[in-house]
C-alpha positions, -999 to +999 in steps of 0.1 A: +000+000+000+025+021+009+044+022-032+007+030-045+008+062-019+040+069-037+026+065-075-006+087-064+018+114-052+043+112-083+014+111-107-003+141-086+030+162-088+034+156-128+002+164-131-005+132-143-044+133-164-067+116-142-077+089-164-043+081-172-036+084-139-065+060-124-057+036-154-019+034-140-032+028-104-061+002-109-030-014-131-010-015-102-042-029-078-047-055-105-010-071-106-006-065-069-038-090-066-028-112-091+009-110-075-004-132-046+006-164-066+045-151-077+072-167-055+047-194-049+067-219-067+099-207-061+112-233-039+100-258-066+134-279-079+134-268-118+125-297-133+092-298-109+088-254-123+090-262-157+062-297-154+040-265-139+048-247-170+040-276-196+011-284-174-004-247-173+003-236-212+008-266-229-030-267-238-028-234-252-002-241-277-019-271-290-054-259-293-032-239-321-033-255-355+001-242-361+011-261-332-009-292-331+014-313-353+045-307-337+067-334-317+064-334-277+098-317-272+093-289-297+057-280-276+083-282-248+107-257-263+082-234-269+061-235-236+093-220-221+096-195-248+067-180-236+060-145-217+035-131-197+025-101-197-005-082-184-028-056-207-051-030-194-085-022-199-086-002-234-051-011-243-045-022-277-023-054-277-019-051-319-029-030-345-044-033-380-012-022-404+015-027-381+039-055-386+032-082-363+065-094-346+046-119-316+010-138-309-009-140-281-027-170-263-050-156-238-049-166-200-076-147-183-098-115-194-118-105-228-107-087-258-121-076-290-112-080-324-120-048-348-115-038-383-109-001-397-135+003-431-133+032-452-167+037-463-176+070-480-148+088-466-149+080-432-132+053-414-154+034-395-145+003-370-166-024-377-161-059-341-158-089-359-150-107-330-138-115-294-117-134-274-114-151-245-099-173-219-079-202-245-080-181-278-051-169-295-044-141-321-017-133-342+000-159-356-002-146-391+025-124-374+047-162-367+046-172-403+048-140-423+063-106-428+029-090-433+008-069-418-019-068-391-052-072-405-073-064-372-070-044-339-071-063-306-079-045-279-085-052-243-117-049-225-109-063-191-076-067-174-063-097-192-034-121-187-015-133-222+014-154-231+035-140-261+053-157-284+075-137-305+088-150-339+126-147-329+117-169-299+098-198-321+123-200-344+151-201-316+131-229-300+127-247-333+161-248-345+164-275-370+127-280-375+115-243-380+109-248-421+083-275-412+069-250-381+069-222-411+054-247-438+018-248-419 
């Protein structure tokens, strides 16, 4: 309690915009809650951390298609590849046009896919979907160079595992043409 007294105050002092400001704090709130569980496990041998690991986010890599195919210790490799991070409500995790560099499997909250339309010279944002709790998004990003064709954006506090493309190909060494074939 006492480091959120001293984000109030800096925030306060810079003058800080209030939403910005409340966004920041309730961020704070929200991994301080969910911060209960870190150093749970840390008196856990490795070998015992990373059967957690497999166990916790190996079913999200192989509800993937691009994944589902792939030998035992390659879904290894890449379950420790993973990060976590944590998104904000209203954040945008990627944007339509940018170049895609990760993907995302989704641990906990909701987000919402949307598309930018130009229709009689306006722009308009049109959902075309959401996501939740075992989804992933952005693996177009994995195979190609391209671009984003949707913006995902977070309407709860959500909880994702990121796989960047340097990371998967690091993990699948020999093997990463036939990861980049599907």
């Amino acid at each position: 309690r006492h480091k959120i007294q001293r984000v109030r105050k800096y925030l306060r002092d810079f003058q800080v915009d209030d939403t910005l400001a409340d966004t920041i704090c309730c961020y704070y709130e929200y991994v301080w809650w969910r911060d209960n569980d870190v150093g749970l496990f840390d008196d856990l041998t490795d070998a015992l951390r990373l059967r957690l690991a497999i166990a916790v986010k190996r079913p999200f890599i192989l509800k993937c298609p691009l994944f589902k195919a792939l030998d035992q210790y390659l879904v290894i490799k890449i379950v420790t590849a993973l990060t976590d991070i944590v998104v904000v409500p209203g954040e945008i995790v990627s944007a339509q046009g940018e170049v895609g560099e990760s993907m995302y499997f989704v641990a906990h909250g909701e987000l919402v896919v949307t598309v930018s339309l130009l229709a009689k010279k306006k722009t308009q944002q049109l959902t075309v979907g959401k996501l939740s709790e075992g989804d992933h998004f952005g693996e177009a990003a994995i195979l190609t160079d391209g671009l984003r064709m949707a913006t995902v954006r977070a309407v709860s506090f959500c909880e994702l595992f990121t796989l960047t493309k340097t990371a998967l190909l690091e993990a699948c060494g020999d093997q990463k043409d036939d990861v980049m074939r599907v």
